[in-house]
N, C-alpha and C positions, 0 to 999 in steps of 0.2 A: 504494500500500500504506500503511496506517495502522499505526504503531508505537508501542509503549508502552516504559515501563522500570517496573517493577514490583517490590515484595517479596513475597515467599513461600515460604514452607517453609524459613525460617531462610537465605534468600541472597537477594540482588539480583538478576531474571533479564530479559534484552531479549524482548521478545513480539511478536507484529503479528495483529490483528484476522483470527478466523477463521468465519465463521458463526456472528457474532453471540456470540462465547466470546472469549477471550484465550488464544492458540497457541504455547506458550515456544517459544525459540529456542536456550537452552542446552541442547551438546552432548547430556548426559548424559539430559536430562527433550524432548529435539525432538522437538514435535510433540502433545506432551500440552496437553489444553484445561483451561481453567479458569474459573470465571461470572466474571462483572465484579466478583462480591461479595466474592469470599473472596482478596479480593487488597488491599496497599497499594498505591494510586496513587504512584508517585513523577515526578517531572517527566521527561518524554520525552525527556530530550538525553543523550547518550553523554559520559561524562567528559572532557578535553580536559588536552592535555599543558602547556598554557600556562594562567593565569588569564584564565575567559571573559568577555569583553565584551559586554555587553547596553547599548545606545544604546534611548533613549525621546524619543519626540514629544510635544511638547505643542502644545493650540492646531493640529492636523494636520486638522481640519474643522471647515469655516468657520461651520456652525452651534451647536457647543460651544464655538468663541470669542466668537459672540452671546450664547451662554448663559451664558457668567462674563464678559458685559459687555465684551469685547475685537473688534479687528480682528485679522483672521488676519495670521499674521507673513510678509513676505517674501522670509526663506528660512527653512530646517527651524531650528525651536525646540528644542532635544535636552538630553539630559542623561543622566547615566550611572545604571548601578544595580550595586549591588553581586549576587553569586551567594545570598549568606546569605537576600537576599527571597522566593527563588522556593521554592514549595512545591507538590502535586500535586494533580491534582484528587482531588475527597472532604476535601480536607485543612480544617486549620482557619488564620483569622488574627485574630491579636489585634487588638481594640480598644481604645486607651489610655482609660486614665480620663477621665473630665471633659470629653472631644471630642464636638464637636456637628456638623461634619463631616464624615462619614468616609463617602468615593465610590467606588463600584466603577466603572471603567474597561474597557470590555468593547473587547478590541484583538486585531487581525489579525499575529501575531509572524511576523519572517521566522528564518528559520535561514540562517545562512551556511552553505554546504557545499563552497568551496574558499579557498585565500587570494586574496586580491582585493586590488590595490591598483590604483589611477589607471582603475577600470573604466569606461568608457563608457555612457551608459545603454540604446544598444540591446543593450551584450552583459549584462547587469545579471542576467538571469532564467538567464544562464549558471552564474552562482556561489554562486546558491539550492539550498539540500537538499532544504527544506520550508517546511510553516508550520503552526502550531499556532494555539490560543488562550491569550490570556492576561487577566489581570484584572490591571490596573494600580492597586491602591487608591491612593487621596488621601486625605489627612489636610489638610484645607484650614487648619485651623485655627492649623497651624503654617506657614501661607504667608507671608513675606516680603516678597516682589514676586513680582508675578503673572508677570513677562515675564521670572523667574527661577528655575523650579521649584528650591525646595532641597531637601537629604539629609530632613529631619526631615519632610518630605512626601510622597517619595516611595518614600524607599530605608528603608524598615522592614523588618525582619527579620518573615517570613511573609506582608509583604504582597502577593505576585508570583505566586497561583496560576498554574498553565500547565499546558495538557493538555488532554484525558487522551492526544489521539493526536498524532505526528508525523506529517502526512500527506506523502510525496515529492511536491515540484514536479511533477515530468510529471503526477500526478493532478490538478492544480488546473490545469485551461486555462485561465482569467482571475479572476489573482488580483485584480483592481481590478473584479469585478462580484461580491462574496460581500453577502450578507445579514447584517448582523449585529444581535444584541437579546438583551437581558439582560433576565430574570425575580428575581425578587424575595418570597419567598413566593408563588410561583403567578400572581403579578401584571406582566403586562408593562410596566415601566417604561422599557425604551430600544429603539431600532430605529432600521438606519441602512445604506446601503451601501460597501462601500468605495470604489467611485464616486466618494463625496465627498470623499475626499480630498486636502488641498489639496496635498499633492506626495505622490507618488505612489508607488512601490515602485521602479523603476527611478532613479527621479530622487533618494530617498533612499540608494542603492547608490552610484550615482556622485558623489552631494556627500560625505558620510564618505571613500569612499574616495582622495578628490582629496587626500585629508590623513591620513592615517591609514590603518593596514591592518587588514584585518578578516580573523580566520581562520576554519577550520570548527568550528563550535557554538556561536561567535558570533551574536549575535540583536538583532533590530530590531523594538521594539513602535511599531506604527506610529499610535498616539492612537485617539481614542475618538470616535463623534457624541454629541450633546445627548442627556439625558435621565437625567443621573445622578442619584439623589437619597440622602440620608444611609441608611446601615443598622447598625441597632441590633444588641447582642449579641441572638444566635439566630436573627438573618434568614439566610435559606436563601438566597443569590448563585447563582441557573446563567447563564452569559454563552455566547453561543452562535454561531456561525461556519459559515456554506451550506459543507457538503459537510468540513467539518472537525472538529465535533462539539459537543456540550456540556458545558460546563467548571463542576461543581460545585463548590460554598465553603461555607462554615459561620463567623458571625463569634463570637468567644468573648471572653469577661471575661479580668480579669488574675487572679484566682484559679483554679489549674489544679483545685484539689479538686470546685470546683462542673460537676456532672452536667452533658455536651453535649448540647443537644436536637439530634436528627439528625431530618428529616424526609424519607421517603422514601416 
């Protein structure tokens, strides 16, 4: 089942894909459909009682570590993000001034969906909810060291679109064969499997968890393959995921007055 979190009609309501519509799930409106249009996307994750944790790969396939000129790392590369990043698909995310930079990240998210600590990697796909899309932007130009993603690169506020569906584990029978490609104004600039990745989804489960506890709504964007290249304000981002859907973005200036171009 594919799940949304949505606004509408003056409230926040939980939904899941219904014939091609968007089907609430609150009490009062269950069952009522709605197009994809006349809705705000908001990111597909359920509130959480604690402050949630989003762990990121860098350098997690070996041929976008060719591609920023690097050897893939010997264990997982990670780095935290804050919540304030993530925004829904349709949404928009700023571009700072004067950056020459600035990469979309078309990435396979996990959801945690129980607390997990010291897991093992064959029970690993035990403690998965789902998995979504996400777009990790970079702001390279504020890169540091490369074999040390920092804050000012990665953890921008709006830069973390994700969505538009939560899809449950049991639907995705091999999450390490999805397709993934990112378009670009209609133009396909990235394509990749998650195949390639240089550790894997179970094996990022059990390293985190060796050290750290992960609970439910907690999320693991698991990197990106080669083929990112800069996008200017107004470039239309859809990053796209076999069987999970497609994640549209919209890049904007720092002036909120000036008119969004939406292409659709």
């Amino acid at each position: 089942m594919k799940h949304a979190r949505i606004a509408w009609g003056g409230a926040i309501h939980e939904a899941i894909e219904a014939g091609g519509a968007l089907e609430l799930r609150t009490p009062a409106l269950r069952g009522r459909r709605l197009s994809f249009d006349e809705v705000v996307w908001l990111p597909p994750l359920a509130p959480t009682p604690r402050a949630r944790t989003i762990l990121a790969l860098g350098l997690n396939y070996a041929d976008h570590a060719r591609e920023l000129a690097f050897k893939p790392p010997e264990e997982p590369l990670a780095f935290a993000k804050g919540s304030g990043s993530l925004t829904g698909h349709r949404g928009f995310t700023l571009r700072p001034e004067g950056v020459r930079h600035m990469h979309y990240e078309c990435e396979l998210a996990v959801v945690i969906g129980r607390e997990a600590r010291k897991v093992r990697k064959d029970d690993a796909y035990d403690f998965i909810a789902g998995y979504t899309v996400a777009n990790d932007y970079a702001i390279r130009d504020y890169l540091e060291n490369w074999y040390r993603p920092n804050l000012r690169v990665k953890n921008r506020d709006t830069c973390t679109p994700i969505g538009p569906w939560l899809v449950d584990a049991g639907d995705v029978p091999d999450p390490m064969a999805l397709r993934l490609s990112t378009h670009v104004d209609g133009q396909l600039t990235q394509q990749g499997s998650t195949a390639d990745m240089v550790f894997d989804v179970p094996t990022l489960v059990e390293h985190f968890t060796s050290f750290m506890t992960l609970y439910p709504g907690d999320l693991i964007l698991t990197g990106t393959p080669d083929g990112v290249v800069d996008c200017p304000v107004g470039s239309q981002v859809v990053c796209s995921i076999e069987g999970l859907g497609s994640l549209e973005n919209t890049i904007v200036g720092k002036n909120p007055i000036q008119p969004i171009p939406v292409k659709r």
